[in-house]
RODO-422193 format. One line per field, with one value per residue (C-alpha): residue number from 1; chain; z, y, x. Coordinates in steps of 0.02 Angstrom, whole numbers, plus 50000, padded with zeros to 5 digits. Layout:
BEGIN
nr	[NUM / ...]
kette	[A / ...]
Z	[Z / ...]
Y	[Y / ...]
X	[X / ...]
! end
This chain:
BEGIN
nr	[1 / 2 / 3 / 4 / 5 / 6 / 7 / 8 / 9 / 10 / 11 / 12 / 13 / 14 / 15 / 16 / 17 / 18 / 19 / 20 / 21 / 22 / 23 / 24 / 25 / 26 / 27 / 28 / 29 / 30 / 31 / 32 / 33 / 34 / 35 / 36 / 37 / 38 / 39 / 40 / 41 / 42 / 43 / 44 / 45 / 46 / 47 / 48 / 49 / 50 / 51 / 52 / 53 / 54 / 55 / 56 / 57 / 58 / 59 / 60 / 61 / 62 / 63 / 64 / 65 / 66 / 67 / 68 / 69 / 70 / 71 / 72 / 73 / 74 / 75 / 76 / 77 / 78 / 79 / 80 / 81 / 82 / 83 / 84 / 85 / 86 / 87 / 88 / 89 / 90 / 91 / 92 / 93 / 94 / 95 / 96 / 97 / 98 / 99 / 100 / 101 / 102 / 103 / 104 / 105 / 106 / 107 / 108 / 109 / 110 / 111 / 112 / 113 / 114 / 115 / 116 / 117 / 118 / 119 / 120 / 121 / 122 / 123 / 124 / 125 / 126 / 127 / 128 / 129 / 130 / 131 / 132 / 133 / 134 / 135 / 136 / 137 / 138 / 139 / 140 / 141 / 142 / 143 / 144 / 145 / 146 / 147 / 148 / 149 / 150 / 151 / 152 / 153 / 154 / 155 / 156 / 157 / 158 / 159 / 160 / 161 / 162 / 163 / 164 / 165 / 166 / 167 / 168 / 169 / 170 / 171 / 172 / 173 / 174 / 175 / 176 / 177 / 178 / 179 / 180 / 181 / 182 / 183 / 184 / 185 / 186 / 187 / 188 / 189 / 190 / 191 / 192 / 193 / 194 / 195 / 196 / 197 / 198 / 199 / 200 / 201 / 202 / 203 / 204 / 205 / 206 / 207 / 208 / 209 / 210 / 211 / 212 / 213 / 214 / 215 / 216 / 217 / 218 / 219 / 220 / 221 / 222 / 223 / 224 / 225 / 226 / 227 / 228 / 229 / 230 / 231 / 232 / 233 / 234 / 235 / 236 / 237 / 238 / 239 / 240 / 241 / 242 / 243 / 244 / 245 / 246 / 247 / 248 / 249 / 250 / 251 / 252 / 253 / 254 / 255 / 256 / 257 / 258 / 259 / 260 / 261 / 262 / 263 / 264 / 265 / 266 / 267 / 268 / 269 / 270 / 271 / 272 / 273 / 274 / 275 / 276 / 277 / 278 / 279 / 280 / 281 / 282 / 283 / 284 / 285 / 286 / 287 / 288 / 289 / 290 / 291 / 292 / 293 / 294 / 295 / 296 / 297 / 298 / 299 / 300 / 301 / 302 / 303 / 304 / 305 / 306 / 307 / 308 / 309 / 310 / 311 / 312 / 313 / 314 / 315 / 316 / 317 / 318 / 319 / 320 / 321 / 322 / 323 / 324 / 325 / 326 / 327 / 328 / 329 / 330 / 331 / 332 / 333 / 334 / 335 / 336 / 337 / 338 / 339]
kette	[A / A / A / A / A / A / A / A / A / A / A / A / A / A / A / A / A / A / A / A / A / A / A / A / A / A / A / A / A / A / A / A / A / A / A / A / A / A / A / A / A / A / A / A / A / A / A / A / A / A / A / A / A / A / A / A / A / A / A / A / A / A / A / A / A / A / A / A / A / A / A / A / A / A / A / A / A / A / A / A / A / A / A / A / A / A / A / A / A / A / A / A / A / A / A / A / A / A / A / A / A / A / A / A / A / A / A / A / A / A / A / A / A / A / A / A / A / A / A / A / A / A / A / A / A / A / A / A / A / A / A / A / A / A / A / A / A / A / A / A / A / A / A / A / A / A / A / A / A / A / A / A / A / A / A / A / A / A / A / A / A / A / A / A / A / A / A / A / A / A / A / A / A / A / A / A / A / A / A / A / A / A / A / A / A / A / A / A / A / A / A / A / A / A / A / A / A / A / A / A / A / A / A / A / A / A / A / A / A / A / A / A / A / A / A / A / A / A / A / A / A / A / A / A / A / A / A / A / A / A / A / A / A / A / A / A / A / A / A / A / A / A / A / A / A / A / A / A / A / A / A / A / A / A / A / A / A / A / A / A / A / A / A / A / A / A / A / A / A / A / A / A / A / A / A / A / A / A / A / A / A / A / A / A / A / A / A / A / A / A / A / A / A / A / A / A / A / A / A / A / A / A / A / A / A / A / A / A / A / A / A / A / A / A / A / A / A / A / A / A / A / A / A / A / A / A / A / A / A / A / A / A / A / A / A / A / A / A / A]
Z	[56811 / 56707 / 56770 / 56618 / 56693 / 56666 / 56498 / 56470 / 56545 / 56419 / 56264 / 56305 / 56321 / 56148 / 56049 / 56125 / 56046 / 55898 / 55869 / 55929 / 55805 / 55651 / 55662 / 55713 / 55532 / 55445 / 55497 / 55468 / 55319 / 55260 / 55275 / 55175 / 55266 / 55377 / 55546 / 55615 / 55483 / 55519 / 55671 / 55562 / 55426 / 55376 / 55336 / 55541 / 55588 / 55449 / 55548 / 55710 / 55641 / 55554 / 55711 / 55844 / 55731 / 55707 / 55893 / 55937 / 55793 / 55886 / 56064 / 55996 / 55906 / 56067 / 56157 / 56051 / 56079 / 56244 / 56330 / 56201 / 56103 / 56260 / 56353 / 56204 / 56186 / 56379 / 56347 / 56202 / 56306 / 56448 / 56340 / 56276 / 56456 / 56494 / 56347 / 56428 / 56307 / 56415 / 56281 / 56250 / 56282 / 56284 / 56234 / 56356 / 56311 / 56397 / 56598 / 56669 / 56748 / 56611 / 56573 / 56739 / 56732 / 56559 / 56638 / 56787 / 56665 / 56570 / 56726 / 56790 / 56628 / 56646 / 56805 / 56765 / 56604 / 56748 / 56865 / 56859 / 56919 / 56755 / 56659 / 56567 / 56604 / 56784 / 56788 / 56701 / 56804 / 56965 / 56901 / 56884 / 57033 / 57128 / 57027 / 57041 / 57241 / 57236 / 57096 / 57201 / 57370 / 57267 / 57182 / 57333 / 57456 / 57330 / 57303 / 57528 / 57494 / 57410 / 57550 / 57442 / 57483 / 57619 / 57803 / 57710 / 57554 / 57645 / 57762 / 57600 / 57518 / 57685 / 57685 / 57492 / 57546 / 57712 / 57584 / 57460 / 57579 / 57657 / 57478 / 57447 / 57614 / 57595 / 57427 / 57472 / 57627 / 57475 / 57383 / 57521 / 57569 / 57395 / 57378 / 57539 / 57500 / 57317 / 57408 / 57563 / 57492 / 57681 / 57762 / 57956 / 57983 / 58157 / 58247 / 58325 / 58310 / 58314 / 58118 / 58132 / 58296 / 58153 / 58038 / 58149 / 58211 / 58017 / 58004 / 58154 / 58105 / 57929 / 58012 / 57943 / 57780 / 57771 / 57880 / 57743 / 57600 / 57714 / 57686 / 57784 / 57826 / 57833 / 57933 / 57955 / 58029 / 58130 / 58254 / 58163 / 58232 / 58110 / 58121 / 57982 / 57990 / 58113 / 58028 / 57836 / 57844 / 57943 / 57788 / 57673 / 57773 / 57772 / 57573 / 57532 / 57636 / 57597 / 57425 / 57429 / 57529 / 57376 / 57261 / 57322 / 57278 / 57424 / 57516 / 57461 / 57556 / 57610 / 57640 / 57742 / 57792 / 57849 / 57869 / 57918 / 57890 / 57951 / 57842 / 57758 / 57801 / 57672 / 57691 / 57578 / 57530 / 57414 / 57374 / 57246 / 57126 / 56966 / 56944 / 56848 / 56656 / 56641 / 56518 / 56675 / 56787 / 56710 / 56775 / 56925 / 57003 / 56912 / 56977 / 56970 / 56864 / 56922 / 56885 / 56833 / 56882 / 56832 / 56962 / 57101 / 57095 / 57264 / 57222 / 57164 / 57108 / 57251 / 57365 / 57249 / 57186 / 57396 / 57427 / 57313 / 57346 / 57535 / 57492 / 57381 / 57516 / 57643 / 57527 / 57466 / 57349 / 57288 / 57173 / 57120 / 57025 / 56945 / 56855 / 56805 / 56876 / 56998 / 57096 / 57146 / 57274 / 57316 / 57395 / 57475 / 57536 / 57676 / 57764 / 57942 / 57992 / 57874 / 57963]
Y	[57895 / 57987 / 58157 / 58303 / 58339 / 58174 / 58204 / 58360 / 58305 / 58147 / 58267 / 58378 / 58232 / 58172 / 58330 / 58354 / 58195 / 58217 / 58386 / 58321 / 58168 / 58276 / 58387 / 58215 / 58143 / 58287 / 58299 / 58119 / 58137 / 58288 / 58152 / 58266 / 58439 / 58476 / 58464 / 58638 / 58708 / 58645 / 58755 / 58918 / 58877 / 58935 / 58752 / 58748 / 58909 / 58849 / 58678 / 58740 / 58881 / 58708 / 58618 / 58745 / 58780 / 58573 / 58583 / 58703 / 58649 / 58472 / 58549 / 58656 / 58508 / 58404 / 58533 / 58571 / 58397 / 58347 / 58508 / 58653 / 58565 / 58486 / 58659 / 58712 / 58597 / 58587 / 58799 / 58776 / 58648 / 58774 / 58907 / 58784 / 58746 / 58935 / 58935 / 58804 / 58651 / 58510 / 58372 / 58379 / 58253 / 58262 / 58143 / 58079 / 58027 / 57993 / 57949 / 58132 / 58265 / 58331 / 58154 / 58175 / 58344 / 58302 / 58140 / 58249 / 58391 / 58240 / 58178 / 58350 / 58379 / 58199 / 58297 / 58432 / 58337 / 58253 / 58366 / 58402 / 58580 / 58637 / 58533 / 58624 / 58484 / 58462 / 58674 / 58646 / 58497 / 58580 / 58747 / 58644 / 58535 / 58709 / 58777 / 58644 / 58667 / 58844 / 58876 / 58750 / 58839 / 59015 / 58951 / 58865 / 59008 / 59133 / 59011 / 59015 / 59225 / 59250 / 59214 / 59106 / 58949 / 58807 / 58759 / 58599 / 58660 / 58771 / 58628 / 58513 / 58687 / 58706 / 58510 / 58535 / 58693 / 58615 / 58462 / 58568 / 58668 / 58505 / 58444 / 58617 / 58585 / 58415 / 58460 / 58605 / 58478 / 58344 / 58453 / 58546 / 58368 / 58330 / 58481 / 58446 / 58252 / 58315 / 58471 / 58346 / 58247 / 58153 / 58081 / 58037 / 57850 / 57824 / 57794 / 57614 / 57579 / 57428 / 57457 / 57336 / 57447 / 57586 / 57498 / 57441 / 57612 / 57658 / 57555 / 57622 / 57781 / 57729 / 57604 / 57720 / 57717 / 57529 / 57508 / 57618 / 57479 / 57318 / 57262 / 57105 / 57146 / 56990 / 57050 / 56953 / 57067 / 56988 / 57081 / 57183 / 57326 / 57399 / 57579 / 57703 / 57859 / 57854 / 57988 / 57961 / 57748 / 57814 / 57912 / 57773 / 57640 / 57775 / 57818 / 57629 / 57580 / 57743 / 57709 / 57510 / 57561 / 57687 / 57566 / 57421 / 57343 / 57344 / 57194 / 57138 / 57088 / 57167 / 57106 / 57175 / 57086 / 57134 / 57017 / 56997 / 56927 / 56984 / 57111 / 57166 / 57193 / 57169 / 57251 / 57185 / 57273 / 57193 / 57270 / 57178 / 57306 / 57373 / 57337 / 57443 / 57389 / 57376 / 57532 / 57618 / 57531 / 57617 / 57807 / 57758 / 57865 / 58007 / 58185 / 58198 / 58024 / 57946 / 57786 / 57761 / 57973 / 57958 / 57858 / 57944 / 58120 / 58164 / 58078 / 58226 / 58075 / 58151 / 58022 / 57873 / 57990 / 58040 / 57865 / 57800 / 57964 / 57904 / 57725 / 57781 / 57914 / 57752 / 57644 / 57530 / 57500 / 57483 / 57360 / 57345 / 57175 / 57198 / 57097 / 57242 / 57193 / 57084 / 57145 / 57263 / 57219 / 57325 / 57280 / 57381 / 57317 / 57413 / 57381 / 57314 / 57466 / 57604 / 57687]
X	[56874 / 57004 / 57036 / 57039 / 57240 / 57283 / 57203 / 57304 / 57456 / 57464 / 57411 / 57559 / 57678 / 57612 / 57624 / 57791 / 57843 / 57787 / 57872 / 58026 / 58005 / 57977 / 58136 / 58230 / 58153 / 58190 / 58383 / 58418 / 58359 / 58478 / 58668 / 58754 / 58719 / 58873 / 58801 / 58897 / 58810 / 58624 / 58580 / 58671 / 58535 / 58379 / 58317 / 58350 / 58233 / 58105 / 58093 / 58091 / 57941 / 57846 / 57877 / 57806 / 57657 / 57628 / 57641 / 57529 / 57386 / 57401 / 57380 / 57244 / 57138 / 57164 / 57126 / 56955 / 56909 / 56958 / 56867 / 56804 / 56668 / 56604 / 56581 / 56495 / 56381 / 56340 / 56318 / 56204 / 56075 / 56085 / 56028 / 55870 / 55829 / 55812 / 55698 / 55622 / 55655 / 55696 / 55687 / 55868 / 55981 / 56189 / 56285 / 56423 / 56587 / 56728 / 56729 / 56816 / 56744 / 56653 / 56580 / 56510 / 56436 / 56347 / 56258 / 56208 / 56147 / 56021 / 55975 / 55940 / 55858 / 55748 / 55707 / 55627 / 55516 / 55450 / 55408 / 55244 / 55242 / 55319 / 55199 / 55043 / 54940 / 54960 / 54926 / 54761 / 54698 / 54759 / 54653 / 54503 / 54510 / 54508 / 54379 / 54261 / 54233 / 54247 / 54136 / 54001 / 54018 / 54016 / 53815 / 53747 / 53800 / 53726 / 53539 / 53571 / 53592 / 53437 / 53318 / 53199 / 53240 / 53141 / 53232 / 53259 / 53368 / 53452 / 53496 / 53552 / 53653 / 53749 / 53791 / 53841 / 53951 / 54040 / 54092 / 54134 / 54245 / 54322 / 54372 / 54441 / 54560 / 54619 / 54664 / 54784 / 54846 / 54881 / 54956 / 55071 / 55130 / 55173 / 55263 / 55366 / 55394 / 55449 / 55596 / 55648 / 55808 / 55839 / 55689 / 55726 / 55682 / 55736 / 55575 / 55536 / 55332 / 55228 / 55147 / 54985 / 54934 / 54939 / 54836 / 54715 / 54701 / 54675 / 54530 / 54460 / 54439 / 54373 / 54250 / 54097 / 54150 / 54171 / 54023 / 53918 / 53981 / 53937 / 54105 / 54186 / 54360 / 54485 / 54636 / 54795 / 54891 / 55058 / 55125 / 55271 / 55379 / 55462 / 55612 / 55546 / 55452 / 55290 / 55188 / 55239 / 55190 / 55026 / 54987 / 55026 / 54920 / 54775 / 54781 / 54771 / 54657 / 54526 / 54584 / 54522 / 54354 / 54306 / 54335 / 54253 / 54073 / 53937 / 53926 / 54100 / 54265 / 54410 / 54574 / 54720 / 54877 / 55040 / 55185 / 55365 / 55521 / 55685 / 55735 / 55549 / 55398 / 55249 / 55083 / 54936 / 54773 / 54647 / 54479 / 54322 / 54265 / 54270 / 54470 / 54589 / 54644 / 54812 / 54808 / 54745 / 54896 / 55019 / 54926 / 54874 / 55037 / 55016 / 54939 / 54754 / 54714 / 54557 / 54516 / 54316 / 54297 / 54102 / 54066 / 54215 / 54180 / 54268 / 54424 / 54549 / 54695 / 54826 / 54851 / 54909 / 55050 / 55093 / 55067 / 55234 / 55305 / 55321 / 55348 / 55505 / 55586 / 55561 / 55655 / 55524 / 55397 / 55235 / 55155 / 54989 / 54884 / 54724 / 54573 / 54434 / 54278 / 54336 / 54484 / 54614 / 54754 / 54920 / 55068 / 55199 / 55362 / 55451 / 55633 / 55609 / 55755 / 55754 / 55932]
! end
């Protein structure tokens, strides 16, 4: 990378010659001017008033270029981004240190468009996946409040309430872990832990919700100990998995393997439902998109977007393969010792 004083140093060194070049062309020139004379003349304190001013213009311009327009332009998108305009974009020339600090500002910049906090639409669809619960508790507590209703509605309006009221909490828990997965730069990933005792235990504590679907779970799940983060591949095991129970048919399989090799591990989930189109694919990450929401009303579209927010700050990834109506399988590949 060229440093902005090496940049400098070489400008100087070039205007320098060239001002020393000009009065050199200009006195060569003049054969028949006694040369005691030339420093006594004004020709001599005309060049060396032409020659400081080419000199400095040179400097200047180089200057203007090399450092000046690129401060002002940097300046002028810092001013938009205050105004909040982030689709700006500055051009990067050179490899110095200014070079640098523009591709940081776009990718800074890239950022921010992205970030979902500062984005009207993820506002508005966090408002109403609030509202919704809230508004429900609000109604059936007031029918409840009235007095005028039989043992067994009040029974069904309390049931109504208590899930209403769980929804509400795992959504703030979804979205406090997003929040902390999206500020935490350094994930520690120096935990040993056998990862198909975690699944198993996974599928354990989802056994009524499979159970309820008369689904027939295939496991292959080898023995693998991986060194990673205990409690963040727990949550990614558990999002999957709940994820690939919703969306599965009654009376269909379920298939969960995990394998090994000696730098990978690869953990495989594959559900038979209604499949997602590949137009839906490319959303399936994003904050608060639901796949098929008619028929998923509970599902808030959190935990997809924790899920590869975890499998990225563990250094893997997450891929997903899809037929609608038929299938659904994800894959997520994890280092055997994320150190």
């Amino acid at each position: 990378m060229k440093k902005l004083s090496v940049k400098i140093l070489v400008t100087i060194f070039v205007v320098l010659g060239l001002s020393t070049l000009i009065p050199r062309l200009i006195l060569t020139n003049i054969v028949d001017f006694p040369s005691q004379e030339i420093f006594q003349s004004h020709l001599f304190l005309i060049g060396m008033i032409v020659t400081a001013g080419i000199s400095l213009t040179l400097f200047g311009l180089a200057i203007k270029y090399i450092i000046i327009n690129r401060i002002r332009s940097l300046s002028i998108a810092t001013k938009q981004v205050a105004h909040g305009n982030f689709d700006i974009h500055i051009e990067s020339k050179g490899r110095d240190e200014l070079s640098s600090l523009s591709d940081d500002f776009n990718q800074m910049i890239l950022e921010l468009r992205a970030n979902e906090y500062l984005n009207k639409e993820f506002v508005r669809n966090f408002s109403h996946e609030f509202k919704t619960p809230i508004s429900a508790i609000k109604g059936y507590a007031e029918l409840i409040q009235t007095g005028n209703l039989t043992p067994e509605e009040i029974v069904e309006y309390s049931e109504i309430i208590a899930t209403e009221s769980s929804r509400l909490s795992n959504l703030s828990k979804n979205m406090l872990q997003l929040s902390i997965l999206d500020s935490t730069s350094i994930v520690k990933t120096d935990q040993d832990f056998n990862v198909s005792e975690q699944i198993r235990s996974v599928i354990q504590m989802l056994q009524l919700s499979w159970e309820e679907k008369k689904l027939e779970l295939n496991l292959e799940l080898d023995e693998v100990h991986i060194t990673s983060n205990k409690e963040l591949t727990y949550q990614i095991w558990k999002n999957l998995i709940d994820n690939a129970i919703n969306y599965s048919s009654v009376n269909q399989k379920l298939d969960v393997s995990i394998k090994a090799d000696k730098s990978e591990m690869i953990f495989s989930i594959t559900n038979y439902g209604i499949g997602i189109s590949p137009e839906e694919q490319s959303h399936i990450y994003d904050l608060f998109y639901v796949v098929e929401k008619s028929r998923h009303q509970t599902s808030s579209g959190i935990g997809l977007s924790i899920t590869k927010r975890i499998v990225e700050k563990l250094k893997g990834k997450i891929e997903v393969n899809s037929q609608v109506n038929e299938f659904t399988t994800f894959k997520v590949t994890l280092p055997i010792n994320s150190k």
